[in-house]
C-alpha positions in Angstrom: -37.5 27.1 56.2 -35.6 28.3 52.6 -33.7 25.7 50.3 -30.5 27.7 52.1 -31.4 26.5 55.5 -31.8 22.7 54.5 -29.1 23.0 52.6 -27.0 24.0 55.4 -28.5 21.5 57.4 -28.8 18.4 55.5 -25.0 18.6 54.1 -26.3 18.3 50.0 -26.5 21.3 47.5 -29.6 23.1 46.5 -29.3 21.4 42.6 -29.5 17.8 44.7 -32.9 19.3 46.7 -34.5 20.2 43.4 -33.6 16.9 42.2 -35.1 15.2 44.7 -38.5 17.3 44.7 -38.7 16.7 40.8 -38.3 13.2 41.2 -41.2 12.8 43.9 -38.9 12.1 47.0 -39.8 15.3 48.9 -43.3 17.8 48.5 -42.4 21.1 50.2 -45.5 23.3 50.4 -45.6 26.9 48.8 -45.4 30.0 51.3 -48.9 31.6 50.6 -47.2 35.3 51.0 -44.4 35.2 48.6 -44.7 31.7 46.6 -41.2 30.9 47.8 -41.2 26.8 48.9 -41.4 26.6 52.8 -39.7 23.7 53.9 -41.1 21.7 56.8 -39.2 19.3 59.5 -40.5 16.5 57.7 -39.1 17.9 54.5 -35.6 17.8 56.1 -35.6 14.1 58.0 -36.5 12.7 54.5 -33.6 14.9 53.0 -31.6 13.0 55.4 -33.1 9.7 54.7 -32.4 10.1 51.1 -28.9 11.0 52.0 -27.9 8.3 54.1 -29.7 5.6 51.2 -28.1 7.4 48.6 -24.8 6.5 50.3 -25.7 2.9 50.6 -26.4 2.9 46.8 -30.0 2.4 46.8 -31.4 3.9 43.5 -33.5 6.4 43.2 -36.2 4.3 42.0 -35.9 2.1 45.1 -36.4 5.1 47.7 -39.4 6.4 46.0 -41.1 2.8 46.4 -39.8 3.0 50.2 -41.7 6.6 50.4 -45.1 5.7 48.6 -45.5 2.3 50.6 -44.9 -0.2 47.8 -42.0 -1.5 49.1 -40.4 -2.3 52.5 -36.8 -1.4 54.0 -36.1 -5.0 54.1 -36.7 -5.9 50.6 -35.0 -2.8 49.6 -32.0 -3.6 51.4 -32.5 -7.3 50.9 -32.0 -6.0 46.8 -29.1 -3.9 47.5 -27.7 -7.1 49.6 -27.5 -9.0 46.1 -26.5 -6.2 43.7 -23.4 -5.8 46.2 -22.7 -9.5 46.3 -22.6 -9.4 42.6 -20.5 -6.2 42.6 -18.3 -7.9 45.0 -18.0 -11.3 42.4 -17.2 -8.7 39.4 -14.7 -7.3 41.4 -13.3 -10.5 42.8 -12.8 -11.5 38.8 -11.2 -7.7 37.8 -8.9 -8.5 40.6 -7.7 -11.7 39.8 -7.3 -10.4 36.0 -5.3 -7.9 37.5 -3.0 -9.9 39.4 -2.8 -11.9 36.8 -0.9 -9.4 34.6 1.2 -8.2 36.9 2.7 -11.9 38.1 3.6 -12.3 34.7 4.8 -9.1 33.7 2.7 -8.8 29.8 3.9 -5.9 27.5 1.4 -3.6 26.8 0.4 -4.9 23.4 -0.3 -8.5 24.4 -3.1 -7.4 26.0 -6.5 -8.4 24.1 -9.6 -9.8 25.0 -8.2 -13.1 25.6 -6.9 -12.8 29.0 -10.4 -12.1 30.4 -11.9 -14.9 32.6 -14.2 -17.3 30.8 -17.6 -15.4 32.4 -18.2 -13.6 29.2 -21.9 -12.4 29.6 -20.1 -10.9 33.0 -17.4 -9.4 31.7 -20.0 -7.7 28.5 -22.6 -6.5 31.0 -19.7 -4.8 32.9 -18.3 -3.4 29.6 -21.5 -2.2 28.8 -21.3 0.1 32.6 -18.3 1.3 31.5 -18.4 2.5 28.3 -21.7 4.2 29.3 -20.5 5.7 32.0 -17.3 7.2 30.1 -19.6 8.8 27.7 -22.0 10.2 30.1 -20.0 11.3 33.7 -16.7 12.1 32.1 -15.4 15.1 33.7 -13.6 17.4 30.9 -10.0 18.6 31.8 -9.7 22.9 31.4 -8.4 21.8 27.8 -11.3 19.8 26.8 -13.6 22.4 28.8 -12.3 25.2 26.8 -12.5 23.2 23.6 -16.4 23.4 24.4 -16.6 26.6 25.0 -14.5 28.3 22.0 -16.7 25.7 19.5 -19.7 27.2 21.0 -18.9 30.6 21.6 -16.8 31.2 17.9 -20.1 29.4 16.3 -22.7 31.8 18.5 -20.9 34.5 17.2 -20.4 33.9 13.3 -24.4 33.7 13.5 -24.3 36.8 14.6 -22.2 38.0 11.7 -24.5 36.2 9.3 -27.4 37.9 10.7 -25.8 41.0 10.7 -24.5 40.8 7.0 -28.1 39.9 5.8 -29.9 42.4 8.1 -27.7 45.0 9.3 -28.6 47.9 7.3 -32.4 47.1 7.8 -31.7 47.1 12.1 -29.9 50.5 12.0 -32.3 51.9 9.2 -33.9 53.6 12.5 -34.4 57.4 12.2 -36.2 60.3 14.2 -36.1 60.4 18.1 -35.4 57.6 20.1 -38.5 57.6 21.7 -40.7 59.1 19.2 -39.6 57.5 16.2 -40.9 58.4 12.5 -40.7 55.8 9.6 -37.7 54.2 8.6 -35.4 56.0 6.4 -35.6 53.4 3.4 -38.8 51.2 3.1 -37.6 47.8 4.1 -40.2 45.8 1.6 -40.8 42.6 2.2 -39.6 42.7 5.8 -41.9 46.1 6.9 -45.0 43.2 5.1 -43.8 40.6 7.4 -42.9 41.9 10.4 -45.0 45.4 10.5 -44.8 45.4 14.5 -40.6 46.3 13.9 -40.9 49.6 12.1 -40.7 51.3 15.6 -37.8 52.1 17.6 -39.6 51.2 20.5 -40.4 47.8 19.0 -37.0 47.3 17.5 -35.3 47.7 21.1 -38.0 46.0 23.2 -38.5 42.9 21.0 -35.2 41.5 21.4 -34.8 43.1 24.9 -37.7 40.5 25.8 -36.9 37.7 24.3 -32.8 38.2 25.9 -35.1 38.2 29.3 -37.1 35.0 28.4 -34.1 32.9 26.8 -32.8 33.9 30.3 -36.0 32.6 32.3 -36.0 29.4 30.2 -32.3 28.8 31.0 -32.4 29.3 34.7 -35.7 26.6 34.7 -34.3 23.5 32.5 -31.8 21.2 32.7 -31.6 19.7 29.2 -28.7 20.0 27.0 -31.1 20.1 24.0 -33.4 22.7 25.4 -30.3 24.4 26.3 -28.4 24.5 23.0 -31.9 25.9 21.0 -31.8 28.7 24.2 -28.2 29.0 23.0 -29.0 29.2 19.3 -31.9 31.9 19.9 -29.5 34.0 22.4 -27.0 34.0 19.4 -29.7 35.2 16.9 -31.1 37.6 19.0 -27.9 39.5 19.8 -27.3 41.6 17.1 -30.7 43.3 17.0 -30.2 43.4 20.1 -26.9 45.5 19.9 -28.3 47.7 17.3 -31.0 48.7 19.5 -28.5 50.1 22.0 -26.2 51.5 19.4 -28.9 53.5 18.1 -30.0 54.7 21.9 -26.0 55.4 22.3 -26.0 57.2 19.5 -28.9 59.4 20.0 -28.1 60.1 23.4 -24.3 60.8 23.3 -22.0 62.9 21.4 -19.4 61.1 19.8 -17.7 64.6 18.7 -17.8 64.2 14.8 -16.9 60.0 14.8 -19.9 59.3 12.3 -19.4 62.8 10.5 -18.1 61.1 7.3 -19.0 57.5 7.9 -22.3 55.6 8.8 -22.5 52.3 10.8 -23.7 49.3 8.4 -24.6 45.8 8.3 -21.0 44.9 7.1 -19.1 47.4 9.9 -21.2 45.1 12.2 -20.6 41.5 10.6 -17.0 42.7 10.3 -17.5 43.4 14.4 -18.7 39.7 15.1 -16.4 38.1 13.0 -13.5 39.8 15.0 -15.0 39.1 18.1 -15.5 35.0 17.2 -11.5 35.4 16.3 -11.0 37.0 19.6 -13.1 33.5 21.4 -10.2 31.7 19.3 -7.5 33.7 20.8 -8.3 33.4 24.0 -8.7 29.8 23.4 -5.0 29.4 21.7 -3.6 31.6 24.5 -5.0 28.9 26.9 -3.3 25.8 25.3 -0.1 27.8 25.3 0.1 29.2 28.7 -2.0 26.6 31.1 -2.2 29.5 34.3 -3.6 31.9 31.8 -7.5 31.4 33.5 -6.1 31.2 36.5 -5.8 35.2 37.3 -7.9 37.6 35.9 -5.1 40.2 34.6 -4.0 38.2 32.6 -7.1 38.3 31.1 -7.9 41.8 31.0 -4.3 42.6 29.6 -5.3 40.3 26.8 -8.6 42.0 26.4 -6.7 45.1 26.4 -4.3 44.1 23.9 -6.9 42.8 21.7 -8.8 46.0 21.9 -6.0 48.5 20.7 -5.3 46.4 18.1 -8.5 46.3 16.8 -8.8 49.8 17.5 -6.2 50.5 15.2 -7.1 48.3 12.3 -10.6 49.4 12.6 -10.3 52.8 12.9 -7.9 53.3 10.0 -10.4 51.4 7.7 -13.5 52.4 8.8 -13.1 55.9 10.7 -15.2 54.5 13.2 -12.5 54.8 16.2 -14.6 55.7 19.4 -17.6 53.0 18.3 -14.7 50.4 17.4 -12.8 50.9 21.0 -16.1 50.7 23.1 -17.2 48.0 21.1 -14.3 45.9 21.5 -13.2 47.1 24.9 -16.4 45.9 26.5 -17.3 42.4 24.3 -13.9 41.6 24.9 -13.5 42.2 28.4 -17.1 41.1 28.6 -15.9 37.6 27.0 -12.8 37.1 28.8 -14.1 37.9 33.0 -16.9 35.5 32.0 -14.6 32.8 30.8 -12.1 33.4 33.6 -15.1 32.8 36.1 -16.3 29.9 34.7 -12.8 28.2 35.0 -12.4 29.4 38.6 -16.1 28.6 40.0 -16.1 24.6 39.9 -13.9 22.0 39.3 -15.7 19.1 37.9 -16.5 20.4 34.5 -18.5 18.6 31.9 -20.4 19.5 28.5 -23.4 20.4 30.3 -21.6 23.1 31.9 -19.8 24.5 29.3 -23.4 24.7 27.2 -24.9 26.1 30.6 -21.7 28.8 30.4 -22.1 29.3 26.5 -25.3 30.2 26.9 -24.6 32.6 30.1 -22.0 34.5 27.9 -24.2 34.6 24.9 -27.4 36.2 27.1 -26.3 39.6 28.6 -28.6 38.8 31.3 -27.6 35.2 32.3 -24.2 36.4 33.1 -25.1 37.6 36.5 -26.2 34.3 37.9 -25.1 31.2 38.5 -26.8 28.4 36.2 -25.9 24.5 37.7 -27.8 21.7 36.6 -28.5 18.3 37.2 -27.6 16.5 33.9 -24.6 14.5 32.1 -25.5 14.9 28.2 -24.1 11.7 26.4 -21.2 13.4 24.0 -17.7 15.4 24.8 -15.4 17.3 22.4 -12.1 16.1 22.4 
């Protein structure tokens, strides 16, 4: 049977499954026709063993002793038995504490570390719990989640003005056909020595093309922040060869009716571009703190993107000429930006900074956006 049927039939997701194969609990075999795993009966009963230990609190650790034999159920519980009865005298001594300051009514700022019970390697070890646990499992409020996302998304983006300001006019130095290329206009030097493979169009396109498709591959496969946030960095590196590419295929394909007559698209027009597009990430962000339903229905979001995009247009196009290339551009990076945002506030509720990197990275890899990327991991750090 598929991960959907045991999921449906065991009660826990399909990021829990996973989690469990990865850590040894659970060995589904491969279907020999497509590769897909095939789970078995056995497969599912241990799913529900796991499930109704995990309940109990019995570690991880602890169930895969019980599966490879080295331990028995008694012992296990027989462990569990003490941890609880500790638990139980920890809580005993927070309650007391507790009913402690409310009998005698203490103003806030009497509180200090005085009032705790004279177990102090007791109260430490618990303090210890706590404070990791605040670090690691804190769920972000929207605010804090959107914090994450603008910090990410406005940084992504200013790469991709730097890269475009240093590279631009090399990216769109394409000329000829589209799919019979000649040599590029001016001879880019040093960079044709280094990187002789890019003085194609076909090259120039299907380079970053690629490497969009395996930043996308790598996402959908780990679960680590780091991994995550150098997928992230590449995604943001990548994307503005990656939009030259398809300007020039626009461009050779379509008629823009006189729009580049006068004026030629450069490195700066498309620093310029980024820059307004990291501002817009800030908008959107400022808009949020201001009006807290603003995620909460997507026209509001598209009549911001709107909004955004004729004013742009009109800046843009007086400055540059440029007014078709400057309304597509914005119209769909901005409505692009803002759907994406608006689904990642709508489709879960316990947010944390894995899953605003995990979202970051989705928005920054045109191909990532069509799928859903949940993981298994808390990283250690919030923005506040």
């Amino acid at each position: 049977m598929t991960i959907k049927d045991v999921e449906s039939i065991v009660g826990i997701t399909k990021a829990n499954i996973r989690y469990y194969e990865n850590e040894g609990l659970i060995s589904p075999k491969r279907n020999d026709t497509n590769n897909y795993r095939d789970y078995s009966e056995q497969d599912v009963a241990q799913l529900e063993r796991i499930k109704v230990l995990r309940v109990l609190g019995v570690p991880i650790s602890d169930i895969r002793e019980l599966k490879d034999g080295r331990a028995s159920l008694d012992s296990v519980m027989a462990n569990r038995l003490r941890l609880l009865e500790k638990e139980e005298k920890d809580l005993e001594a927070v309650k007391r504490v507790c009913e402690n300051l409310r009998q005698c009514h203490l103003p806030l700022d009497s509180i200090s570390e005085s009032i705790l019970e004279e177990d102090e390697a007791s109260w430490s070890e618990q303090l210890a719990k706590i404070i990791h646990e605040d670090i690691t499992k804190e769920i972000l409020t929207p605010k804090q989640f959107n914090k994450n996302l603008t910090l990410m998304l406005s940084w992504g983006y200013l790469l991709c003005a730097i890269v475009s300001f240093l590279l631009g006019n090399w990216m769109l130095s394409y000329s000829g056909d589209a799919f019979n290329p000649e040599e590029l206009l001016s001879s880019p030097g040093l960079m044709q020595q280094w990187f002789p493979f890019a003085v194609t169009f076909e090259s120039g396109f299907l380079i970053p093309l690629i490497l969009s498709i395996v930043c996308y591959v790598a996402m959908y496969f780990t679960a680590n922040p780091k991994i995550l946030t150098v997928i992230f960095h590449i995604c943001a590196l990548n994307l503005s060869p990656l939009l030259a590419a398809v300007f020039i295929i626009t461009t050779t394909f379509v008629n823009f009716n006189g729009d580049f007559k006068n004026t030629s698209v450069s490195g700066a027009h498309m620093g310029i571009f980024w820059l307004m597009v990291a501002a817009y990430v800030i908008v959107l962000f400022l808009l949020s703190r201001t009006w807290k339903n603003f995620f909460s229905k997507a026209r509001y979001v598209v009549a911001a993107a709107l909004i955004y995009t004729g004013i742009m247009t009109l800046l843009g196009g007086t400055l540059s000429g440029l007014w078709l290339a400057t309304f597509v551009g914005f119209f769909l990076f901005t409505m692009f930006i803002g759907l994406n945002w608006f689904h990642a506030c709508q489709s879960i509720t316990g947010r944390s900074r894995y899953y605003a990197i995990t979202e970051s990275c989705r928005i920054m890899n045109l191909f990532g956006t069509a799928f859903d990327m949940k993981g298994k991991t808390a990283p250690p750090f919030v923005q506040r």
